[in-house]
Steps between C-alpha positions, in 0.01 A plus 500: 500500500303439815802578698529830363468776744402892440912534469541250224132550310430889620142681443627661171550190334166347567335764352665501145499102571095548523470807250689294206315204527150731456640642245656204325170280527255783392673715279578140304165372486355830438758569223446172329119477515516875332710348258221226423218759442703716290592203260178407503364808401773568251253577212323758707811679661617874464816641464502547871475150540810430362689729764294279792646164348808639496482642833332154632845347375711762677331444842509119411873504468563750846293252712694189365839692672305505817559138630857572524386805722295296712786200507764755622310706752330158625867371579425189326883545409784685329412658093840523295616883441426406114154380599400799674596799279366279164132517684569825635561607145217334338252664757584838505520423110149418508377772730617791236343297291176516659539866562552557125203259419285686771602867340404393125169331649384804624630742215358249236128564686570869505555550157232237395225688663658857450530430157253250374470624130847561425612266234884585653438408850301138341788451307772543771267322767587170210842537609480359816688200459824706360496723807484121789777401253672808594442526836662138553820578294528805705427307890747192385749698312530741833523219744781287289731790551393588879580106530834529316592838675406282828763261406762716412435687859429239672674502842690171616267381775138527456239262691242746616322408214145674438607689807733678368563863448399583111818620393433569101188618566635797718730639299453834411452475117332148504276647742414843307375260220328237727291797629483728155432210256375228734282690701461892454362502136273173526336663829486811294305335235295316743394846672410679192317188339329448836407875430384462163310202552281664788485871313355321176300291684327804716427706184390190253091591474482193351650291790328670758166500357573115410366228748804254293706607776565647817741803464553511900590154538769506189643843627488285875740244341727755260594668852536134696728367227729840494506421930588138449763621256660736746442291805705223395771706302559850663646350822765309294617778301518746822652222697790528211527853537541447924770249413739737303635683811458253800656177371569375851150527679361187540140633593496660132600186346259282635237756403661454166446157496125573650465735199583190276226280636267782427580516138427153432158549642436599162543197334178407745287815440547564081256179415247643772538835364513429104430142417184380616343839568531499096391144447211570755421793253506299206229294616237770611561713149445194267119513461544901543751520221312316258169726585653792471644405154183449363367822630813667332395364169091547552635863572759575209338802348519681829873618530505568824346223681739287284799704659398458778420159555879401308671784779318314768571146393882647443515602851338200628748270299831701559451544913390128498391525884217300664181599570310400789165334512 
């Protein structure tokens, strides 16, 4: 490799060589030590919880595919046709998954705080685990048959590899549901949760008149996780859209791949974001928690402070964001 000139190891290539390995080494230990506080504080965990560890997994499972990234653009050597589309699966596999994982995150904590005495929404919050269950029949089931379509159409020479031009994913009516299903309603969801969070938030009396928590800083991260969610995303999905009608234009293709790189950013930024801004959270509301509990019961023949104290521990529970010092 140290003969390798610009010709042989161009620009391009050292920068998903360098961005993959960030991405690989962080998002992995990030993912995994998220992994060991949730397990840890099993007994204590929400219902939201159980989307995180679920999404930890995910972005566990899209950063293990990145080696083979990092081994291909490096030019450590030649990856087998098989090789490449069986990680190229599993990580775009794992990216809808996080997207899906991402959405119910932020509708679960919408509804939760929305509607923190309805028995329904308490109930249907419980069925967390059913709807990660779901969401990974749907990603696998979807990328078996893009991977048997893939050999079905697969042309009879084919070494460019994770360079190549995303055939299945361009087609018209793969595409329409890649960007309806896989993209347009979960950023639909996210926007109007996003909404509902801050718009319950701004009118709760009892959060703003509450030192528990500061309502600027949680609306501050609702509207920095719905910008990490379309930074890394949004330039994939358009990048699809581009690639419909100009199949032969290099530039656009390498933008594509570009738009790629992005995407697994996200597998870096979701424990920042979720995990340990939660776990951080924990920590601070333990002595709080139990305080206010016994002020709820000191205070059970007045209605309304009890109300308000459950709507406010509710909220605080449900958004699960970190409070500074």
């Amino acid at each position: 490799m140290s003969n390798c000139t610009n010709d042989t190891f161009p620009k391009s290539d050292q920068v998903f060589v360098a961005v993959y390995s960030v991405v690989f080494i962080f998002g992995l230990i990030l993912n995994l030590t998220a992994l060991v506080i949730f397990f840890r504080n099993s007994k204590s965990s929400s219902h939201t919880t159980v989307y995180m560890i679920h999404l930890a997994f995910a972005d566990i499972i899209l950063v293990c595919t990145l080696p083979l990234r990092i081994y291909y653009h490096g030019k450590l050597g030649v990856l087998s046709p098989t090789i490449c589309e069986f990680a190229g699966l599993i990580l775009l596999s794992n990216m809808y998954s996080s997207i899906f994982l991402l959405t119910c995150i932020s509708f679960d904590r919408c509804v939760a705080v929305c509607f923190p005495m309805s028995s329904r929404v308490r109930e249907g919050r419980k069925k967390a685990w059913c709807v990660c269950l779901g969401i990974w029949i749907l990603t696998i089931s979807t990328s078996l048959l893009i991977y048997f379509q893939k050999e079905q159409d697969k042309p009879p020479h084919n070494n460019t590899c994770f360079s190549g031009f995303p055939t299945i994913s361009t087609q018209k009516p793969a595409l329409a549901s890649t960007l309806i299903v896989g993209f347009g309603i979960p950023l639909t969801v996210m926007i109007f949760s996003s909404w509902g969070l801050i718009r319950a938030i701004s009118k709760s009396t009892a959060v703003q008149t509450s030192n528990l928590v500061d309502s600027r800083k949680i609306k501050r991260m609702i509207i920095t996780n719905l910008a990490i969610f379309l930074f890394c995303f949004l330039p994939y999905h358009a990048m699809l859209v581009l690639l419909v009608d100009n199949r032969g234009k290099d530039s656009l293709l390498k933008a594509y791949q570009y738009s790629l790189m992005v995407a697994c950013l996200n597998a870096m930024l979701d424990p920042v974001a979720y995990y340990f801004t939660t776990e951080t959270f924990r920590k601070k509301m333990d002595i709080e928690a139990v305080h206010k509990k016994r002020q709820m019961n000191s205070h059970s023949s007045d209605g309304h402070n009890s109300s308000r104290a459950h709507n406010v521990k509710a909220s605080v529970e449900s958004i699960q964001l970190t409070r500074s010092k």
